[in-house]
N, CA, C and O atoms as a GROMACS GRO file, in nm:
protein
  500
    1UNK      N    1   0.083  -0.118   0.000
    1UNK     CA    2   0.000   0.000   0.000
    1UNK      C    3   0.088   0.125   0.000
    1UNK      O    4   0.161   0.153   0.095
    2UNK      N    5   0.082   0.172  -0.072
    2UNK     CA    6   0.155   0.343  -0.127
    2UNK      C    7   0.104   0.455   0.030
    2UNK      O    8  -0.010   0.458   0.076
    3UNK      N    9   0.176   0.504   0.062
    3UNK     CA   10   0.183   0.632   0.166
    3UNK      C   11   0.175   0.750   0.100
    3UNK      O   12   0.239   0.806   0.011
    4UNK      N   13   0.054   0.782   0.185
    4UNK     CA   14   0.070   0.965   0.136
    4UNK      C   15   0.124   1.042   0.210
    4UNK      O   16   0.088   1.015   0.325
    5UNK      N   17   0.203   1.141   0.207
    5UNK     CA   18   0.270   1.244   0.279
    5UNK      C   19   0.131   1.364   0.270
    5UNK      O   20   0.076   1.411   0.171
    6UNK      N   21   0.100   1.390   0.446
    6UNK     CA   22   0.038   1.474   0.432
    6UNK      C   23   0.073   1.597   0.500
    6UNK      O   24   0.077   1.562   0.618
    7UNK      N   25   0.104   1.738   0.493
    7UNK     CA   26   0.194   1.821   0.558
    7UNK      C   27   0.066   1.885   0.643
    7UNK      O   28  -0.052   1.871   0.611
    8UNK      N   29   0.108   1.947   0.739
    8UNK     CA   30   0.046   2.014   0.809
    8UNK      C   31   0.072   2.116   0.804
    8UNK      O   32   0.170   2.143   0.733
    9UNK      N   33  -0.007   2.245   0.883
    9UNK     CA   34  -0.042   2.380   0.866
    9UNK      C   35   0.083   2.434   0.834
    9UNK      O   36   0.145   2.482   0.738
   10UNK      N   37   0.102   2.392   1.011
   10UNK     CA   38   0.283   2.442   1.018
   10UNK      C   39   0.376   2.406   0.961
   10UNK      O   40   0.478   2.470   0.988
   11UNK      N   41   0.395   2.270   0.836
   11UNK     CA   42   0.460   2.253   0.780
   11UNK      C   43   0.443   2.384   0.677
   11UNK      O   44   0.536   2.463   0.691
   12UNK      N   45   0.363   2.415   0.598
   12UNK     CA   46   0.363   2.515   0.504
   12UNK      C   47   0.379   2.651   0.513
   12UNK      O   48   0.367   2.724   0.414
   13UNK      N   49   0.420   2.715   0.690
   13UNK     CA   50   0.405   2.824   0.668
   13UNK      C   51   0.544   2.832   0.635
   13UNK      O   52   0.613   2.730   0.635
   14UNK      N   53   0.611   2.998   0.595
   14UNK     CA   54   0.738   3.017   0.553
   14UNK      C   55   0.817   3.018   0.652
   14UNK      O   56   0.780   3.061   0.761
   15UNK      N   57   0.987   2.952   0.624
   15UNK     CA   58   1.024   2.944   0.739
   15UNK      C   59   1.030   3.132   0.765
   15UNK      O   60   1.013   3.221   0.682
   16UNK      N   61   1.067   3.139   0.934
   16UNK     CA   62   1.141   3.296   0.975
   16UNK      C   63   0.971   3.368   0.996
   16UNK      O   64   0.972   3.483   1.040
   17UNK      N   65   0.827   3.303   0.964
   17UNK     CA   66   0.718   3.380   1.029
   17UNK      C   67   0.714   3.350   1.181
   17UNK      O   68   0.754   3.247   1.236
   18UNK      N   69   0.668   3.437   1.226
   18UNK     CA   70   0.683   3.469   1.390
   18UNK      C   71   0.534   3.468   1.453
   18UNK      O   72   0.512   3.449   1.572
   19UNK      N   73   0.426   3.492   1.349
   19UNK     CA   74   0.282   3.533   1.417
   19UNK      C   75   0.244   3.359   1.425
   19UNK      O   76   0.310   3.256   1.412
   20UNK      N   77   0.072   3.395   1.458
   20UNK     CA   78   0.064   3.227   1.501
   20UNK      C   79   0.012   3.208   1.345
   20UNK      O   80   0.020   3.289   1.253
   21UNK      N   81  -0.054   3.055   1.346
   21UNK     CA   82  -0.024   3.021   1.223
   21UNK      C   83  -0.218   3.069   1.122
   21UNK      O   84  -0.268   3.067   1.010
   22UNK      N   85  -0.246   3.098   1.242
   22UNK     CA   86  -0.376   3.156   1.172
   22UNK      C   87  -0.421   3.283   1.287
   22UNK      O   88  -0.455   3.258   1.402
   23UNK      N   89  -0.414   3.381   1.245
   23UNK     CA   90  -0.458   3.548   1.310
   23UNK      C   91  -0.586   3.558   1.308
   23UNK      O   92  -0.647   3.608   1.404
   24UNK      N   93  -0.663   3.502   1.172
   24UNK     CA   94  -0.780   3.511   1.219
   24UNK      C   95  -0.805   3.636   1.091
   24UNK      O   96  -0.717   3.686   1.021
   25UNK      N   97  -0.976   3.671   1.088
   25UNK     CA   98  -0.984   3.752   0.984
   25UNK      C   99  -1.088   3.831   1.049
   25UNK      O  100  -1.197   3.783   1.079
   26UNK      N  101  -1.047   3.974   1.074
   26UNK     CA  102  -1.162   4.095   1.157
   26UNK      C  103  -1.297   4.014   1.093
   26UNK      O  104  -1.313   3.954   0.986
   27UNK      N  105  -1.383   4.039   1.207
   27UNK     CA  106  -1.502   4.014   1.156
   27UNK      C  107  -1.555   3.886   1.082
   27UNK      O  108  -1.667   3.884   1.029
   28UNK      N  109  -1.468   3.781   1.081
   28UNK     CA  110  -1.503   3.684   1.003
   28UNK      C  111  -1.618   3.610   1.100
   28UNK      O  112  -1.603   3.629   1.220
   29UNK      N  113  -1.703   3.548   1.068
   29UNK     CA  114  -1.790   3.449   1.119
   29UNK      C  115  -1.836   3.315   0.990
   29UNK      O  116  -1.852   3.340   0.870
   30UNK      N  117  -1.850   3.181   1.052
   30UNK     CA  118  -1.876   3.096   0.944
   30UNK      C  119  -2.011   3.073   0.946
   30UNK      O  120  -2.078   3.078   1.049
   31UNK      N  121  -2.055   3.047   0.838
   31UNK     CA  122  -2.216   3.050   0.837
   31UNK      C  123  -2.235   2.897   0.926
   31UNK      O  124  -2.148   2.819   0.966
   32UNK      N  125  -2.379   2.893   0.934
   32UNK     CA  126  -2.435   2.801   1.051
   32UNK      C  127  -2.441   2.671   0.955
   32UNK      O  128  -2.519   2.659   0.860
   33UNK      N  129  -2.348   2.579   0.994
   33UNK     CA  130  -2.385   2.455   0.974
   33UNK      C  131  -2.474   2.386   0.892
   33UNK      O  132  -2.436   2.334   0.788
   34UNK      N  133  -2.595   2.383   0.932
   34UNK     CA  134  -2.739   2.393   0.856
   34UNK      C  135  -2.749   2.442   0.736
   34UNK      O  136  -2.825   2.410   0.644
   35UNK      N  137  -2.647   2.543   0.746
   35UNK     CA  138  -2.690   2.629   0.592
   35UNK      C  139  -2.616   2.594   0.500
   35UNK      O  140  -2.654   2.584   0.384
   36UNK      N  141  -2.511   2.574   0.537
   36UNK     CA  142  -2.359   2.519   0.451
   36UNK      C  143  -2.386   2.333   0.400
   36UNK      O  144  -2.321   2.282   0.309
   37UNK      N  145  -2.486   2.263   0.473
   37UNK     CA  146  -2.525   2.154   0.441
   37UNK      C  147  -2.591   2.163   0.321
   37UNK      O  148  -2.554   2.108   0.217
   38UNK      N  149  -2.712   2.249   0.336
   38UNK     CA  150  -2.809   2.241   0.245
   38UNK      C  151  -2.786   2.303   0.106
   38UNK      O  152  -2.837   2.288  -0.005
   39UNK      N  153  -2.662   2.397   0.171
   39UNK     CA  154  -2.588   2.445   0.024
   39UNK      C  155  -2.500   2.333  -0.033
   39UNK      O  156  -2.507   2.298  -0.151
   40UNK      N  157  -2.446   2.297   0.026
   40UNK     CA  158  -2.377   2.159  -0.035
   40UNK      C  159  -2.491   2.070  -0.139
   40UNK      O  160  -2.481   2.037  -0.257
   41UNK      N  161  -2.583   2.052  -0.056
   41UNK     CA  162  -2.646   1.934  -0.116
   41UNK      C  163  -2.735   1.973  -0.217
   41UNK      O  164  -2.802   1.885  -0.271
   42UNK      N  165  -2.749   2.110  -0.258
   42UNK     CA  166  -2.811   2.224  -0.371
   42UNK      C  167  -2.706   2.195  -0.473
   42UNK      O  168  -2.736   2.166  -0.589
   43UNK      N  169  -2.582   2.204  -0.432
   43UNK     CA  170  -2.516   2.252  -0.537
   43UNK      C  171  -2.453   2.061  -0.604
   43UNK      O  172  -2.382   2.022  -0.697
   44UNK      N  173  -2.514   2.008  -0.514
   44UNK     CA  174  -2.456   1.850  -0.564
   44UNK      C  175  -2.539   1.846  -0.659
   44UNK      O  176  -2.496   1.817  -0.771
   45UNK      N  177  -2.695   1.877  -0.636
   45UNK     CA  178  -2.829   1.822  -0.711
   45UNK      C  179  -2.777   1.850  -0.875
   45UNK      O  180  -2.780   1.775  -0.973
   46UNK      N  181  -2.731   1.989  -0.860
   46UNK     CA  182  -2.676   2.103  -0.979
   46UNK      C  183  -2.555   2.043  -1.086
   46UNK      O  184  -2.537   2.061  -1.207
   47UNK      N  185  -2.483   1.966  -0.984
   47UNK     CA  186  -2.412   1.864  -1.095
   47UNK      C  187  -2.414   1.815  -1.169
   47UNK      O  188  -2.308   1.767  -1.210
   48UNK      N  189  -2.572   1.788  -1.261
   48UNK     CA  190  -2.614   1.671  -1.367
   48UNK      C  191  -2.625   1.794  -1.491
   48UNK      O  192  -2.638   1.911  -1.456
   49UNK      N  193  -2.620   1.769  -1.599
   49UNK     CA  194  -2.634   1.832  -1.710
   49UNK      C  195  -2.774   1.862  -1.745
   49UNK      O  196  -2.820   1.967  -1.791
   50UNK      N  197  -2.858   1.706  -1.705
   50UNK     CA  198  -3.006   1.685  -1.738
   50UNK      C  199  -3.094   1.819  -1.655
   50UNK      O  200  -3.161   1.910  -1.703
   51UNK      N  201  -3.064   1.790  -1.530
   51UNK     CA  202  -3.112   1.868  -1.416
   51UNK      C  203  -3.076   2.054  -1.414
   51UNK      O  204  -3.143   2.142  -1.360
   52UNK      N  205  -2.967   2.067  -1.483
   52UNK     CA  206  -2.943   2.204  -1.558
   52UNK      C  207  -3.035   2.259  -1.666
   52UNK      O  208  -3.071   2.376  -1.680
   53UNK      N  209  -3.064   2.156  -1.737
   53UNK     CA  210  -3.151   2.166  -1.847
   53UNK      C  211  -3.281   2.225  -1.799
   53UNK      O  212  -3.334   2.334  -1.818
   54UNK      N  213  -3.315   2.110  -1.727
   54UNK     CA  214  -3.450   2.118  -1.666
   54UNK      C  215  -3.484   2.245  -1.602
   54UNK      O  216  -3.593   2.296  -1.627
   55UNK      N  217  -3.361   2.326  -1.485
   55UNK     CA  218  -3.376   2.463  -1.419
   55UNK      C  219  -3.391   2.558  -1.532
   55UNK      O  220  -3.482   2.640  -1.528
   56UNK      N  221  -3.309   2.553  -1.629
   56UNK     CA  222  -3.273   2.617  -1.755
   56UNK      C  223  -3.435   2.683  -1.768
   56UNK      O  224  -3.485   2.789  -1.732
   57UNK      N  225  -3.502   2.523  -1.862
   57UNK     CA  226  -3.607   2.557  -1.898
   57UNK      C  227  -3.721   2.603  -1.815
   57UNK      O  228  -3.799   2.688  -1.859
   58UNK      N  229  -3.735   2.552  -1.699
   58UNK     CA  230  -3.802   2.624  -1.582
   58UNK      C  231  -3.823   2.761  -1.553
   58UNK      O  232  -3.922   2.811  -1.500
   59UNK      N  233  -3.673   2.843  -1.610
   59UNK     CA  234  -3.662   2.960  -1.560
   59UNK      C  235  -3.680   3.070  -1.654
   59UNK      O  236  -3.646   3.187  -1.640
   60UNK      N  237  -3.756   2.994  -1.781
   60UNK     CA  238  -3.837   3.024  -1.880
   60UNK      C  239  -3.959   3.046  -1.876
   60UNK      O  240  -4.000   3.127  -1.960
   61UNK      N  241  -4.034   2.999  -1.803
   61UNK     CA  242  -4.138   2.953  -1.746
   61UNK      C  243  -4.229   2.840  -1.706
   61UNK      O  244  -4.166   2.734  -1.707
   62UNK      N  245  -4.320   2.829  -1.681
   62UNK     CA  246  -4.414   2.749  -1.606
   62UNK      C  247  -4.425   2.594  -1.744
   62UNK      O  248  -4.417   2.605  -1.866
   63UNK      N  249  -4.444   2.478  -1.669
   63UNK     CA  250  -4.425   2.365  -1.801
   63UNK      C  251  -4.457   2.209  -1.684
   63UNK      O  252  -4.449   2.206  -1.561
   64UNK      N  253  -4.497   2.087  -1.789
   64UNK     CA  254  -4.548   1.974  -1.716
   64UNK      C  255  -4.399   1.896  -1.800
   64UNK      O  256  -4.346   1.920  -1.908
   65UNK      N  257  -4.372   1.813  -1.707
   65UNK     CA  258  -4.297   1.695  -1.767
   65UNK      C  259  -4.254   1.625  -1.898
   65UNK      O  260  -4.151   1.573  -1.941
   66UNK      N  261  -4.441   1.660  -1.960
   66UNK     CA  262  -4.384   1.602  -2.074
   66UNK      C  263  -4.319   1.694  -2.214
   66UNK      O  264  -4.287   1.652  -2.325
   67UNK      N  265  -4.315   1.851  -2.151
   67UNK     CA  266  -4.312   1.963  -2.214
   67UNK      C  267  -4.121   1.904  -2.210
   67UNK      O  268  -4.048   1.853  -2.296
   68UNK      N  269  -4.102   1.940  -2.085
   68UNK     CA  270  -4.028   1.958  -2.039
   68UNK      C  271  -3.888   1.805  -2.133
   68UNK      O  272  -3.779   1.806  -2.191
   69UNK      N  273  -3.976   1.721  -2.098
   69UNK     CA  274  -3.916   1.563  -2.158
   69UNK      C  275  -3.811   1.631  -2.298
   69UNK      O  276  -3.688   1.632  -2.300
   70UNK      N  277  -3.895   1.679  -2.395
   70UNK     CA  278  -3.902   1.702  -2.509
   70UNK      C  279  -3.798   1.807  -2.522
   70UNK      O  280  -3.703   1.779  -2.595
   71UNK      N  281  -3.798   1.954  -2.449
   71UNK     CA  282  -3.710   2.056  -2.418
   71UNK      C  283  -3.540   1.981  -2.388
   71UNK      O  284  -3.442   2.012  -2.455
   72UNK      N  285  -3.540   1.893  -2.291
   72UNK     CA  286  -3.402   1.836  -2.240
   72UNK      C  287  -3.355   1.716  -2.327
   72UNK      O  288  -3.246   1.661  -2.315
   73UNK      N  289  -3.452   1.683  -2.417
   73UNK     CA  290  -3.389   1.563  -2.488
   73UNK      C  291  -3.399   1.418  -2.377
   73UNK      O  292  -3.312   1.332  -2.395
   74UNK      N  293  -3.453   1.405  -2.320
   74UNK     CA  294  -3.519   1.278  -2.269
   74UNK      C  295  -3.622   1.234  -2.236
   74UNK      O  296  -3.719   1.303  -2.268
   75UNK      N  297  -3.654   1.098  -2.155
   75UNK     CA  298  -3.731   1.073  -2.136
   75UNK      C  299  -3.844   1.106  -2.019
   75UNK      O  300  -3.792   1.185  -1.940
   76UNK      N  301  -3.972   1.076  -1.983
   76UNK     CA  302  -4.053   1.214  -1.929
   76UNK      C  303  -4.030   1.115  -1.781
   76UNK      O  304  -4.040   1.177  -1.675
   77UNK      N  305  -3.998   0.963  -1.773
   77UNK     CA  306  -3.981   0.874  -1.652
   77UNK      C  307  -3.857   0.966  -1.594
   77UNK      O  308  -3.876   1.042  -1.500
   78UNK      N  309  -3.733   0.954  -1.655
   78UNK     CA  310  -3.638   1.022  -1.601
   78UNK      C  311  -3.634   1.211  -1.585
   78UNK      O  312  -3.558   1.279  -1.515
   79UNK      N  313  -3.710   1.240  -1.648
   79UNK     CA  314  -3.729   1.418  -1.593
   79UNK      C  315  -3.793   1.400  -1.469
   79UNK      O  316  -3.752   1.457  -1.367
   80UNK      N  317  -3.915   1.306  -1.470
   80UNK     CA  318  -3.998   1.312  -1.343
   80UNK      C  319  -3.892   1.268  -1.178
   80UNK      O  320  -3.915   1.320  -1.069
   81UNK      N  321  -3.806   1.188  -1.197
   81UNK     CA  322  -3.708   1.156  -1.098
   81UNK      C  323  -3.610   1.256  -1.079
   81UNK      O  324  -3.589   1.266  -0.958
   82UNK      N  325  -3.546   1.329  -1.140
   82UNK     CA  326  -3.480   1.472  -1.180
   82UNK      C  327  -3.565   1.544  -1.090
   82UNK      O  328  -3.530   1.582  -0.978
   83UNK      N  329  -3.709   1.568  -1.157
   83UNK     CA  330  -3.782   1.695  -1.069
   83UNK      C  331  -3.820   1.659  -0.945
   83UNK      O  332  -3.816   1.745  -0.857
   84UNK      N  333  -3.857   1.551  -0.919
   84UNK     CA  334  -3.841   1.479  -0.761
   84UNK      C  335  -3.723   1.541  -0.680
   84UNK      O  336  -3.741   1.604  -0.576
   85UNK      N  337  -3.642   1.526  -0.718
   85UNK     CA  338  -3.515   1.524  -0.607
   85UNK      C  339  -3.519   1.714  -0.589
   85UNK      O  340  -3.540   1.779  -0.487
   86UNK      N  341  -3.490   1.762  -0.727
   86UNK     CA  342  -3.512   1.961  -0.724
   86UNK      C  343  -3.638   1.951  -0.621
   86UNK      O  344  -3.600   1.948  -0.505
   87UNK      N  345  -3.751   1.947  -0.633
   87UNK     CA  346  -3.868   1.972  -0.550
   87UNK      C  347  -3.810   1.940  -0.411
   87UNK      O  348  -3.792   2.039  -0.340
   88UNK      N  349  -3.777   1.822  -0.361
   88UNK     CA  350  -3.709   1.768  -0.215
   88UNK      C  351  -3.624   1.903  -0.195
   88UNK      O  352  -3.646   1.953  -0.085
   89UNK      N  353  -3.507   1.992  -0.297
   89UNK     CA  354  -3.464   2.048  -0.230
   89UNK      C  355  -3.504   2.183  -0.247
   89UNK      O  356  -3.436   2.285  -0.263
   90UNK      N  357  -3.602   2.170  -0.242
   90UNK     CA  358  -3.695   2.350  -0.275
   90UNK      C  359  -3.663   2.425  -0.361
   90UNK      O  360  -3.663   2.548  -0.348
   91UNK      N  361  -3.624   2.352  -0.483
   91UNK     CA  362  -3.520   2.472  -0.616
   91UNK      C  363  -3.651   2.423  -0.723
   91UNK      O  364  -3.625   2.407  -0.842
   92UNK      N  365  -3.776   2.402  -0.675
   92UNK     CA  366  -3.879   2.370  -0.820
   92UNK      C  367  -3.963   2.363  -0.696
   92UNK      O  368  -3.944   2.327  -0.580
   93UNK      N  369  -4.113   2.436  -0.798
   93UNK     CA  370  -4.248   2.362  -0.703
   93UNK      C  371  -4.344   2.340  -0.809
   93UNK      O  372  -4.343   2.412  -0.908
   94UNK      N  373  -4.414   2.261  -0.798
   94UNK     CA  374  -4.528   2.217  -0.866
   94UNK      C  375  -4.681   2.230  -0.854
   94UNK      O  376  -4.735   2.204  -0.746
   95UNK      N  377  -4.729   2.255  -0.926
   95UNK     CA  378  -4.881   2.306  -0.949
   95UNK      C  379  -4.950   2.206  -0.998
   95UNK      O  380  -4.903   2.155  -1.100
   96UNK      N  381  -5.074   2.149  -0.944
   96UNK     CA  382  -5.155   2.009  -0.985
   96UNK      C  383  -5.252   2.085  -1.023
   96UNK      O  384  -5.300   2.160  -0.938
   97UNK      N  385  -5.307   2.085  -1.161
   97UNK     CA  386  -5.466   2.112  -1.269
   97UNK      C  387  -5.441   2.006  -1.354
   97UNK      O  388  -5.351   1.969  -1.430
   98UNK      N  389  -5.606   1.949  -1.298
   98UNK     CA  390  -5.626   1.803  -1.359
   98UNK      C  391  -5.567   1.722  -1.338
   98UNK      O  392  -5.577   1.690  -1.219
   99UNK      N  393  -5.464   1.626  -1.426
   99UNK     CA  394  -5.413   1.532  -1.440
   99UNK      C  395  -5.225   1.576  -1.443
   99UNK      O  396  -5.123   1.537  -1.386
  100UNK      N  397  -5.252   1.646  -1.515
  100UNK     CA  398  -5.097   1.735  -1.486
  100UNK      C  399  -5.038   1.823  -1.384
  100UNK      O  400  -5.103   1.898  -1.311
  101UNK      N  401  -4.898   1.808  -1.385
  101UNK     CA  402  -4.838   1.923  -1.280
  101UNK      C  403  -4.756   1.959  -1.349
  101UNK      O  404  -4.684   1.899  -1.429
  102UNK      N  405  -4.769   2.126  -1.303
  102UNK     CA  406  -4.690   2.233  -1.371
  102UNK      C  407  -4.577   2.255  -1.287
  102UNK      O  408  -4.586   2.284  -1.168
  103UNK      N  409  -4.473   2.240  -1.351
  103UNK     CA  410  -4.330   2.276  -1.284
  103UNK      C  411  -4.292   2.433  -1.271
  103UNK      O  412  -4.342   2.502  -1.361
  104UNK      N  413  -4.233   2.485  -1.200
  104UNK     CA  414  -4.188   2.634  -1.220
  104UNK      C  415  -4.037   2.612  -1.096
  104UNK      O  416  -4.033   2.526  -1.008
  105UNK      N  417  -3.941   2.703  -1.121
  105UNK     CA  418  -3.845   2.735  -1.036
  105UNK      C  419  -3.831   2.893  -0.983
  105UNK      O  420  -3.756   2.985  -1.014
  106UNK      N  421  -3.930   2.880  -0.896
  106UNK     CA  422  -3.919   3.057  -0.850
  106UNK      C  423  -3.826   3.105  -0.793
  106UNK      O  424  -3.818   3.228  -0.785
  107UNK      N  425  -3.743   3.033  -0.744
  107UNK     CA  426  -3.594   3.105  -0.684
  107UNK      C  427  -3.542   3.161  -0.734
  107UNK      O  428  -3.478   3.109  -0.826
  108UNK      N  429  -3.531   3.315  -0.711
  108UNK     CA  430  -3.440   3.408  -0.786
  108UNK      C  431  -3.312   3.332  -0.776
  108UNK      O  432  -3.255   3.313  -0.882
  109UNK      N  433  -3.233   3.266  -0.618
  109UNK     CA  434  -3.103   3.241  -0.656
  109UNK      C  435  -3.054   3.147  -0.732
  109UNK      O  436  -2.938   3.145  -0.772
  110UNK      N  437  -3.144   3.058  -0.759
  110UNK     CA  438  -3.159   2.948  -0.889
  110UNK      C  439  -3.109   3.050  -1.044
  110UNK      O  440  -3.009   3.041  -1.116
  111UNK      N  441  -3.188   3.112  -1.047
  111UNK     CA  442  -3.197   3.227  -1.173
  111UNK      C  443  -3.028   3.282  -1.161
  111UNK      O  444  -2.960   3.285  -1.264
  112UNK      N  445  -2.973   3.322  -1.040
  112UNK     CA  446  -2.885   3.416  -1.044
  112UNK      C  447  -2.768   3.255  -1.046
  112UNK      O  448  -2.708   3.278  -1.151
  113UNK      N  449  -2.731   3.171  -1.012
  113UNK     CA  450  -2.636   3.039  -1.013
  113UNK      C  451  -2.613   3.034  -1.123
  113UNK      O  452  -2.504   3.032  -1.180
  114UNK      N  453  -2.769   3.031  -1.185
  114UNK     CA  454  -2.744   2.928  -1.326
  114UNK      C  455  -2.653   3.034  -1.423
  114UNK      O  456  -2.547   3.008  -1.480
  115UNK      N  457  -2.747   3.193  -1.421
  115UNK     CA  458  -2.679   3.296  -1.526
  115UNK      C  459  -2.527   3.263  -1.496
  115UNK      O  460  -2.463   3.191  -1.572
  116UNK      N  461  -2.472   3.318  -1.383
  116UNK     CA  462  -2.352   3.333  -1.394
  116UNK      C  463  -2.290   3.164  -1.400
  116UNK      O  464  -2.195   3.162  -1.478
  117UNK      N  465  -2.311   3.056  -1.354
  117UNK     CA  466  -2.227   2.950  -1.412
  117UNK      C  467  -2.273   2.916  -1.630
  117UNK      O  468  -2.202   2.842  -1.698
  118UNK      N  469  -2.345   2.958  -1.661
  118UNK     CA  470  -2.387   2.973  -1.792
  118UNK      C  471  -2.318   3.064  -1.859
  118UNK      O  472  -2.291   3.049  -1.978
  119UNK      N  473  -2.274   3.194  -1.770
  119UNK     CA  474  -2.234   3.322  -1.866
  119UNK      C  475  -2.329   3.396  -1.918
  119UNK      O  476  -2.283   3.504  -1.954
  120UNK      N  477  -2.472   3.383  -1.945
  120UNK     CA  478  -2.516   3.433  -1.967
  120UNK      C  479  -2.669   3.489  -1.882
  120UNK      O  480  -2.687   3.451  -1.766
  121UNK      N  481  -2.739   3.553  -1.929
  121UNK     CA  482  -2.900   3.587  -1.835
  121UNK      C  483  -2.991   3.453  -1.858
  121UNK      O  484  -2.974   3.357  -1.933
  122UNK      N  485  -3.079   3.478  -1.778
  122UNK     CA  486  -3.144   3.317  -1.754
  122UNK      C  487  -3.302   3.358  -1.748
  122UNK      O  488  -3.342   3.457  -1.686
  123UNK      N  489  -3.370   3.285  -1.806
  123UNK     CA  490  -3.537   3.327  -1.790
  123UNK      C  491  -3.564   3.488  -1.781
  123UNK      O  492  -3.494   3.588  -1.796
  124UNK      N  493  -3.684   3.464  -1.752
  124UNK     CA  494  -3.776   3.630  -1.731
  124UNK      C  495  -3.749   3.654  -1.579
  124UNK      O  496  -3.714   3.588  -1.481
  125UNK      N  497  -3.795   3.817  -1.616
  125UNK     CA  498  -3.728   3.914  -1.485
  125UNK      C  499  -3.854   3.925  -1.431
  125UNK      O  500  -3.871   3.988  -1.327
   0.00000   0.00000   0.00000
């Protein structure tokens, strides 16, 4: 089994520094736990290409599955498991008339992620 060399803090600082090895940053505070989770697990969901698609077109406007199927280039079984998991993490909500449900992504910060990892503007204002 191969060894990794792993250095520590104090291995990396330069030799001849004198302060401690972290001062600290005025005013810094780390966000709460809770929040840094759920951002994690937002930005995991965000990993799939399909599921980009899907916010993409969402943030176009209001649409059912099988609209949607057709927009991303797949199938409407696998969009519906896609929009499952977005809905679980509150980045899509859905509207039931009749037999269908209408997808929408009202999160402005959905809107503002996607523009800037896209480069470009994203849906209506």
């Amino acid at each position: 089994m191969r060894r990794r060399h792993v250095r520590t803090v104090r291995q990396m600082v330069p030799a001849g520094y004198s302060g401690d090895v972290h001062d600290g940053i005025a005013g810094f505070e780390m966000p709460d736990p809770d929040d840094v989770r759920r951002a994690a697990d937002s930005l995991r969901l965000l990993a799939d290409a399909t599921r980009i698609k899907i916010l993409y077109a969402l943030l176009q406007g209001e649409t059912n599955v099988a609209c949607l199927a057709e927009l991303v280039g797949s199938q409407p079984a696998a969009v519906s498991q896609h929009l499952a998991k977005l809905r679980l993490a509150g980045l899509v909500e859905g509207r039931r008339e009749g037999t269908f449900v209408y997808y929408t992504a009202p999160d402005e910060r959905v809107r503002r992620l996607l523009a800037e990892a896209l480069g470009q503007p994203v849906g209506t204002a």
